[in-house]
Residue, then its C-alpha position, 0 to 999 in steps of 0.5 A: x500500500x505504501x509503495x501504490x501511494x507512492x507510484x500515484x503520488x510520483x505520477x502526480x507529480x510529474x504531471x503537476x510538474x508538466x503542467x506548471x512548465x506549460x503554465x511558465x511558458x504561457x505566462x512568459x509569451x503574455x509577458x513579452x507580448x505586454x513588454x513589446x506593446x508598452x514599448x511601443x507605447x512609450x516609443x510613440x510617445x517620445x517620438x510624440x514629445x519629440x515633434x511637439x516642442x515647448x518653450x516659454x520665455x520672458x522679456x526681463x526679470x526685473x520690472x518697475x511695478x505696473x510695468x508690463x512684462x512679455x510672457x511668451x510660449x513657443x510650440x513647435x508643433x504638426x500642421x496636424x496638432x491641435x494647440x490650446x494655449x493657457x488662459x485665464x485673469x491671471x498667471x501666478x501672482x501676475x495679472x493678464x492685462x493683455x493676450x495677443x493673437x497667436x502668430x505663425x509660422x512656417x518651419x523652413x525645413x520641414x513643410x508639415x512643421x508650424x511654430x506658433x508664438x503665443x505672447x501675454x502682457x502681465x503685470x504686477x502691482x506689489x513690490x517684491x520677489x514674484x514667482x510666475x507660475x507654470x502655465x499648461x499648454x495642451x497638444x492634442x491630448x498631451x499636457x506640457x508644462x512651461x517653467x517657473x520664472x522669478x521676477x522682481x517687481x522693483x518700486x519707483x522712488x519717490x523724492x518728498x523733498x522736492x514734490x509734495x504729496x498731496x491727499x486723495x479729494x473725495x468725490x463731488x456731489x453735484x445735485x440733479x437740477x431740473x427746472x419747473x415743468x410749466x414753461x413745456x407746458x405752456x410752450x405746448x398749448x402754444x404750438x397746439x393752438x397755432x396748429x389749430x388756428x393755421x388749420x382754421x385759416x386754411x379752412x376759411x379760405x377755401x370756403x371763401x375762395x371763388x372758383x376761377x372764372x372760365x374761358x369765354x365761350x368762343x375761346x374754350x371752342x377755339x381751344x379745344x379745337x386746337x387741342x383736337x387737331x394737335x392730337x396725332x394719336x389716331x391709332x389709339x383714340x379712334x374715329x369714334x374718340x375724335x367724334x365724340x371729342x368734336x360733338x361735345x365742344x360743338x354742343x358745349x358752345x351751342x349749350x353756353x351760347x344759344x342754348x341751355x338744353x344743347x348737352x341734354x338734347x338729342x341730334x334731331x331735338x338740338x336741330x328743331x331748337x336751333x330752327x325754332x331761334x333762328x325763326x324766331x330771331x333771337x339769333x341770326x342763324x343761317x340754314x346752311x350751318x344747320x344743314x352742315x351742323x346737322x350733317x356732322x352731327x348725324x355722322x357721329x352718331x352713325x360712328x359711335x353708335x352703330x360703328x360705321x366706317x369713315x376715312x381720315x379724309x371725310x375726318x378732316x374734312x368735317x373738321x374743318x366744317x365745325x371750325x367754320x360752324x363756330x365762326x358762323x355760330x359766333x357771329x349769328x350772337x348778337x354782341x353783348x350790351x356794354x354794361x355786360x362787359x363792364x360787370x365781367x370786367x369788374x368779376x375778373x378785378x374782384x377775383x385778381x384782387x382776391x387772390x392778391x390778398x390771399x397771397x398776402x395773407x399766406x405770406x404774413x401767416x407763414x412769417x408769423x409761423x417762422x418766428x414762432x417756431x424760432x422763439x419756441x426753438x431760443x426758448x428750448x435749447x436756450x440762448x447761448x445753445x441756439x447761438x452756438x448752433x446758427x452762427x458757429x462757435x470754433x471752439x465748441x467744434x473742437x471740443x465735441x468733435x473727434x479726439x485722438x487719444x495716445x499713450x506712452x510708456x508704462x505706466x502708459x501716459x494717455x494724451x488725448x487732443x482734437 
């Protein structure tokens, strides 16, 4: 029995022995595999750092307080990259009064290579020894930190024996004055009942205004006529337009003339009714004008009523026969009494009269209306404010219009001039 425990236990072992060797040479090639990637790993990354360079530098170590001090970051980096420069109000125990854009530039030797230049004006208001602390600049998912930089911040010195210091003045109080209400108020109800009583002025007028007295009535025919026969648009009015225009002036002459029912009347009713004046000598009328008004007249009606045709000569030719029926007409009127002619005179003196005085009239209101307007502008803005606006004042000019602002040194010296 001791000797079967044995043989199983020594077969045990040489099992467990083979199975630690297979166990060993397992853990070995996972452990190469691992120490090759970490490599690799680490390679990449150097050769990373490589490519990507950071440098920081500053102006000057010593600086007067309220100077301000140049901190620059120089990367040197792929085309590729993605750069994130540090920002922030403040770097260390220094304040960021100042980020310039970034500048780039071309790397000579290598065209996939950029150096970007990053530059921040600091300052420092506190004597003493300052550290500028690191600042981090991010380069696609890398982090590199730019060195400390000790700076002193040096005070101006400042000779009592030979400039008095003086205190601080407290603040001023000015007290907001405004002035009484009542001179707008007033100023309003002014301008208001201007308003309306220019309003009703205009009104009155109009309503009193007579109309123009018209043309007499030969001189309205002649006119018309002249017009007619000027027109040289026949494609466009038409015969029948022509017609009608010609009808209605000889109509409107007989109706302002002869008689009062001419333009209500039908061709064959004006024709009786200028047959009745002429028998019963009120006018001296001959039958050949009524014949020939007669004629013109019918032909009219046949053209706009029943659409016939008519050349251009028949046109000129009854256009010259209504010229000559004015004139017959005309001089079948017997002339008017001189007393007629005295009151028409008298209309026509009133009315040029009239519209003499309306101009007058307009002229005084528009002038009244001017100087109120000017009194309300004094009156608003002030005297010396509507002097300086209408005649000019050079030194006002200046003092309100564009100023150019300067500074130098630091503490910057601000100069401002027109």
């Amino acid at each position: 029995m001791s000797k079967s425990f044995w043989a199983i236990s020594k077969t045990e072992r040489k099992g467990m022995s083979t199975a630690r060797k297979h166990r060993t040479s397992g853990m070995g090639l996972l452990w190469s595999r691992g120490f090759f990637g970490l490599l690799m790993i680490l390679t990449l990354g150097i050769g990373k750092q490589l490519n990507a360079q950071v440098k920081a530098s500053v102006d000057t170590t010593q600086m007067r307080i309220g100077e301000e001090l140049e901190f620059l970051i120089q990367v040197q980096a792929d085309s590729t990259d993605f750069v994130m420069f540090p920002e922030g109000k403040s770097f260390g125990a220094f304040e960021v009064i100042r980020s310039y854009a970034v500048d780039t530039l071309r790397d000579q030797s290598n065209k996939h290579r950029w150096q970007l230049l990053k530059k921040y004006g600091l300052t420092q208001f506190d004597s003493g020894y300052h550290r500028l602390s690191k600042q981090r600049v991010m380069i696609n998912d890398s982090a590199f930190d730019t060195p400390e930089f000790n700076v002193a911040v040096l005070t101006i010195p400042v000779d009592t024996t030979q400039q008095q210091i003086f205190a601080i003045k407290p603040s001023a109080q000015v007290p907001l004055q405004s002035g009484p209400i009542w001179p707008w108020i007033a100023l309003t109800g002014v301008a208001l009942l201007a308003a309306l009583f220019w309003w009703w002025r205009i009104k009155k007028s109009e309503a009193q205004a007579p109309a123009p007295p018209p043309l007499p009535p030969y001189q309205e025919a002649r006119q018309r006529l002249e017009k007619l026969s000027a027109h040289e648009s026949l494609e466009q009015i038409g015969f029948k337009g022509l017609y009608t225009e010609l009808t209605d002036v000889l109509k409107t002459y007989i109706h302002r003339e002869i008689d009062s029912r001419a333009l209500e009347s039908t061709t064959d009713e004006l024709l009786d009714r200028l047959e009745l004046h002429r028998l019963g000598d009120h006018f001296d009328i001959k039958i050949e004008t009524i014949n020939a008004l007669g004629q013109i007249l019918r032909r009219a009606d046949l053209i706009k009523f029943a659409k016939a045709n008519v050349t251009k000569a028949q046109w000129q030719e009854d256009f010259t026969q209504a010229r000559t029926i004015v004139e017959a007409l005309k001089a079948s009127i017997p002339e008017p009494e001189p007393e007629e002619e005295q009151a028409a005179l008298d209309a026509a003196a009133r009315a040029a009269l009239h519209a003499r005085q309306k101009r007058k009239r307009q002229w005084i209101y528009s002038m009244a209306a001017l100087l109120t307007a000017g009194v309300a502008y004094v009156f608003y803005v002030g005297p010396q404010e509507a002097q300086d606006q209408i005649f000019g004042n050079t030194m006002r000019d200046l003092a309100e219009g564009p100023w150019y602002k300067s500074e130098y040194g630091v503490p910057a010296v601000i100069l401002e001039s027109p």
